[in-house]
Every structure is written in structure tokens, then in C-alpha cells.
C-alpha positions in Angstrom: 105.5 109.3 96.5 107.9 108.3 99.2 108.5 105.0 100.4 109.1 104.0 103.9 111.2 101.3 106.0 110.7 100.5 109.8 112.5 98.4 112.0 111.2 96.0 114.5 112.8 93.4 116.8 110.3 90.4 117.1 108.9 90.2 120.7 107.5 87.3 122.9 104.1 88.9 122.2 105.0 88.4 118.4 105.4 85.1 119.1 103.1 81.8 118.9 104.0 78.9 121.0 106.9 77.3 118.4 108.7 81.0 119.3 108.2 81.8 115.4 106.2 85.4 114.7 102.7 84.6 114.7 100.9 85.2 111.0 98.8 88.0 112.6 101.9 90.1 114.0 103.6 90.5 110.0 99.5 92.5 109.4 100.5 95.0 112.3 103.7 95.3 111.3 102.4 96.1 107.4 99.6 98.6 109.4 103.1 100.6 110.7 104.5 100.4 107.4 101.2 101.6 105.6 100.7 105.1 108.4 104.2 105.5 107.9 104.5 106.0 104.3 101.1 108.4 104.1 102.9 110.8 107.0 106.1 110.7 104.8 103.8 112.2 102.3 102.1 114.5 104.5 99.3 112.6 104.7 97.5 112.6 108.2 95.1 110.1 109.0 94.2 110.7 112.1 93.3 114.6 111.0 91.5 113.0 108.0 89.3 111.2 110.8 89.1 114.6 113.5 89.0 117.2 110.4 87.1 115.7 108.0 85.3 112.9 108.9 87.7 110.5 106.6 88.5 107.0 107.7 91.1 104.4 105.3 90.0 101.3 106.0 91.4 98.2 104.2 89.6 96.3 101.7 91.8 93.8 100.1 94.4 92.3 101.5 96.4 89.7 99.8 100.0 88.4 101.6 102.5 85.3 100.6 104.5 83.8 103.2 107.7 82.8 102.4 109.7 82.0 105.8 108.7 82.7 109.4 110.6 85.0 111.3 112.0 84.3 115.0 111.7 85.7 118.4 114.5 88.8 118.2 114.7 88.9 114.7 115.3 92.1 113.2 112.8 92.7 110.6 112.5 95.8 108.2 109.3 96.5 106.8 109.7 98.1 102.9 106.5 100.3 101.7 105.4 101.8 98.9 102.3 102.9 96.8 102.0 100.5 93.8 99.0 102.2 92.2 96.5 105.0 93.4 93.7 105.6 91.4 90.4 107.8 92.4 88.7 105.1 94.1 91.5 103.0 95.7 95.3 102.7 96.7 97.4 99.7 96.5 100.7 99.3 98.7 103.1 96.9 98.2 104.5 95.3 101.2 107.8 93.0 101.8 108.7 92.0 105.5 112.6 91.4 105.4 115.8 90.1 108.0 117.9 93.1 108.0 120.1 90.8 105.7 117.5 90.8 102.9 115.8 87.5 103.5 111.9 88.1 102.6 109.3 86.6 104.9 106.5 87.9 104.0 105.4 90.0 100.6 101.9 91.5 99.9 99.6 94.0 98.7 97.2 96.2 100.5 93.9 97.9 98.9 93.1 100.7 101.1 90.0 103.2 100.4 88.8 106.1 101.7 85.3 106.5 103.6 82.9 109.5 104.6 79.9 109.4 106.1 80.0 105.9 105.1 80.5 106.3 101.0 83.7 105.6 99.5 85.2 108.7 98.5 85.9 108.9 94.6 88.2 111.7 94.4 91.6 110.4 96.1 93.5 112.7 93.8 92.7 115.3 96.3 94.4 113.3 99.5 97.1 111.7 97.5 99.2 114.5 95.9 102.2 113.6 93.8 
């Protein structure tokens, strides 16, 4: 599969009140990073949801933080799949300075839902 990078410049609403980004904005940034690399791979989530009924929420979500980074930082956010199997995909997550400094690394357990039931044919969704 494809892997993806995003840019983002830290904003005041990144921000908690030392001017350091927040814990919670690195998870949104990650969320970018996760949609990003399923469209690079032609994989649509929201026409899972309209077309199909098929939601990917997160169920595991594990994330080291290593330094914080600062209000106008440039931060890159590196994604790829780690593992896929039928029931469940795991993406591994590192939130960078454009200079290769890591602030954050993690992994993300994503499954897919229908109707409620976690859907045990992924192979179907995530081709390649």
C-alpha cells in the first residue's frame, strides 16, 4: 500500500497555554494522516459510510511522546499500514519537524463496522 505525508504549521488553536501543541491536536493530525493514506489507495470512507453503510472507527490507540512541538512548527505527519488482517488494520504513525526530529510515534487499530458488526472480510476494502 501507499504511504502518505502531510504538512501542518502548528496554530494557536494547537496550542495549550505554555504555547506547546496540545496532546489532543498530534490525534487530529494522526486522523489526517490515517484518511489520507486510505484515499491514496483508493479507499473512500465517506462512500464506505453513504454507499454501503461502512463506518472505520478506532479501537486501539496507542502513542509515545517524545518532544512537544511549538506554536508554528512545521510538522510532517508519516503514515503507513503496519498490518491488515480480515478483522483489523494497524497504522503506524510518526509526527516529525520537517528536520526529522520525532514528537510523537504511534499505532492505530482501525476496524470496520456495518449495521453495528465488525466486518470480517477487510480483504475486500483493502486491496494490495
Amino acid at each position: 500500500m501507499k504511504d502518505s505525508t502531510l504538512n501542518f504549521k502548528v496554530q494557536y488553536a494547537d496550542t495549550d497555554a505554555y504555547g506547546v501543541a496540545w496532546h489532543g491536536s498530534y490525534l487530529r493530525w494522526m486522523e489526517a494522516g490515517r484518511i489520507d493514506v486510505l484515499y491514496k489507495n483508493n479507499i473512500d470512507i465517506k462512500k464506505l459510510d453513504e454507499e454501503n453503510g461502512i463506518k472505520m472507527p478506532v479501537i486501539e490507540l496507542n502513542v509515545k511522546y517524545k518532544k512537544s512541538a511549538k506554536l508554528m512548527d512545521d510538522v510532517v505527519v508519516k503514515t503507513k499500514v503496519l498490518e491488515k488482517t480480515s478483522f483489523y488494520v494497524v497504522f503506524e504513525q510518526i509526527v516529525q519537524s520537517v528536520g526529522g526530529e520525532t514528537f510523537i510515534e504511534g499505532t492505530v487499530k482501525g476496524v470496520c463496522v456495518k449495521n453495528g458488526k465488525i466486518l470480517r472480510s477487510l480483504e475486500e476494502i483493502f486491496k494490495g
